[in-house]
Structure formats: C-alpha cells, structure tokens
N, C-alpha and C positions, 0 to 999 in steps of 0.2 A: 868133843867138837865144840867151838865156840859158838858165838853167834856171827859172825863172818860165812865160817863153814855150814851151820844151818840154813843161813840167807843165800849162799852161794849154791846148796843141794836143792833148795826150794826152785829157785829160778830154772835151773837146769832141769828141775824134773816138770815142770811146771810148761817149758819151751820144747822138749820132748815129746809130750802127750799132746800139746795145741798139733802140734806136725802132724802128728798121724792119724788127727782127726778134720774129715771131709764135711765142709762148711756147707749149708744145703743153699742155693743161689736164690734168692726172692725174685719172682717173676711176676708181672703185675695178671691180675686175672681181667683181662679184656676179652672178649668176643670177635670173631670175627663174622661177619655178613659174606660167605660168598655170591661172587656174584660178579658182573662185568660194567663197571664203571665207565660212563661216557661222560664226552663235556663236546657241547655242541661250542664252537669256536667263536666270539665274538662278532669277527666282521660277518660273521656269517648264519647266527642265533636270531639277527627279527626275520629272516627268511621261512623258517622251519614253524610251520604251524602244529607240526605230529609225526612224532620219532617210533618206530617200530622197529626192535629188536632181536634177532632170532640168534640165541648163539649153541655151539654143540661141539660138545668134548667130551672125547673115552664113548661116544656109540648113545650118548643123552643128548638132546635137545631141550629149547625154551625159548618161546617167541610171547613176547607180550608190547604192548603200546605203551613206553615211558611215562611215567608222569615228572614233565622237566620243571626245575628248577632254577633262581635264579643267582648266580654265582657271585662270589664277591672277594674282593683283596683284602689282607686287612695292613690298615695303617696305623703306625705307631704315632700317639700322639705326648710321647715323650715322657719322663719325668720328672715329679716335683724337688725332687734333692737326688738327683744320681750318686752324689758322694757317699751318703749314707745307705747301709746296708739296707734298712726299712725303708727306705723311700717308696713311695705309692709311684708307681707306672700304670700307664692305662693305653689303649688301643680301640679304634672300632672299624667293624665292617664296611669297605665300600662297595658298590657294584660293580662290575667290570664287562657287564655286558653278557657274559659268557653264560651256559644252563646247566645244568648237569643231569644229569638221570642213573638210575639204575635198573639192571634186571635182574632179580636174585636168582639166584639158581642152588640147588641142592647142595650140588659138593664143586668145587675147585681146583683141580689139580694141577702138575707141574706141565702135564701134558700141552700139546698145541692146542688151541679152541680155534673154533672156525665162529664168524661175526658176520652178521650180515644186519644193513642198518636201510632200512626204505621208510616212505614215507609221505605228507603231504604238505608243499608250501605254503604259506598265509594268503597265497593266490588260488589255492587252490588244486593249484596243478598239482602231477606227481611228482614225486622226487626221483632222481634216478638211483635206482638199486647200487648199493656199496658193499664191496665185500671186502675180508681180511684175515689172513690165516698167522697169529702168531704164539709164541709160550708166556706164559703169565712171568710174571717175575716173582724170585723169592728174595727172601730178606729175614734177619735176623733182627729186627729194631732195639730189640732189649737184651742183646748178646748173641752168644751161642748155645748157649745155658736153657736157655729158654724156648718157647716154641718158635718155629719157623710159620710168615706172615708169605702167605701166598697172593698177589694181585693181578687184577688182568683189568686195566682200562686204557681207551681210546679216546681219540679226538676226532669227532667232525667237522668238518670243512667243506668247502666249494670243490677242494679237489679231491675229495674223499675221505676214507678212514686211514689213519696210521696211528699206532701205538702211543700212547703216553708214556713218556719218562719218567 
C-alpha cells in the first residue's frame, strides 16, 4: 500500500471512531436561588413602603417581609472601534424606578404556586391584599444538554399581581 492508501485508511478510520464516540456537552456550573421573584412596578414603587410575601407550592409555604431593591436598565454607551474585533465596549446601569425583592424558598417546582403579596403604603395605610395562582416557567438556557432553569416571578402594580414574562 502506498502512502495514498495509508493516508486514505487513516482518515477513514480516524472519521469512524470520532462517529461512535459521544462528546460530553459543557454546561456551565451556575446555581440557582429558588425562590419567587417580584418587581414592584415603577409607576407604582414610591407608593409601597413594605412588601410582604407569602407563597406555597406542593403543601410548603413561606411568608417573609421583602427586602426591596432598587431596579435599573442598563445602557449601552457604545464603542470605541466597533470594526475591530478587540474593540473595548462598555455599558452602565441606570435606574428605572422599579424595586425588586425576593423570597427564597427551599425547593421550586414546575408545579402551580399560590402568591400572596400585602403590605404597607409610605402613608402608612394598608395595602390591599393580592393574590395569584400560576406555574413557574421552565427553560433550557444553556441547551437541552444541560439542566433545566425553573423561575416563578411577578409584577406588582396598582391593579395587582400578574406574572412576569
């Protein structure tokens, strides 16, 4: 056999064995925080002086007092050479009015949660009681390869609670 036929058995055995072997997929090792995400809604965030959270799925409950936060967009501030691959790009946070909180909770599931969200205005008054019964969403972000990313967060509002997209 020449070297044609050598180079030509090599490839071939070489593109054989890559086949039948199962590449293991890299999935990035992130954590997740269960737990039910709020974002009190802009026009409606200097209102709310104290967020209280009760939610309960699968026969668990957990109720605790938010500690809110303040929410921000971020804005691209462009560019120093877009053309070029290494170009330095940069971004900063602005505010947007809105808060966010969370209440961690044990476990997560696909199951429905029940949400109840009371509280006290910056007047003092109470808030009126919000309830909401929906299923978290799931999601693949890093394939399907990888683990599935369960979330369940809401928006508050003047007219109430409903789901976040």
């Amino acid at each position: 056999m020449g070297k044609t036929g050598v180079l030509l058995a090599t490839i071939t055995t070489t593109a054989l064995l890559s086949g039948c072997h199962a590449f293991e997929a890299v999935c990035p090792a992130i954590g997740q925080v269960p737990g039910v995400a709020v974002t009190v809604a802009a026009g409606y965030s200097p209102q709310v002086k104290t967020l209280r959270l009760l939610a309960c799925q699968d026969g668990q409950c957990k109720e605790d007092t938010l500690h809110l936060m303040p929410g921000s967009v971020t804005v691209d501030q462009g560019c120093t050479d877009g053309s070029r691959p290494d170009g330095v790009c940069s971004a900063t946070a602005k505010p947007d009015g809105t808060r966010h909180g969370l209440l961690q909770l044990e476990t997560l599931s696909e199951s429905p949660i029940d949400v109840t969200a009371s509280g006290r205005y910056a007047n003092g008054k109470q808030m009126p009681t919000r309830t909401l019964r929906f299923e978290p969403r799931t999601s693949y972000p890093f394939g399907e390869q990888c683990a599935r990313v369960v979330s369940a967060s809401v928006v508050l509002d003047a007219a109430g609670l409903r789901q976040d997209r």
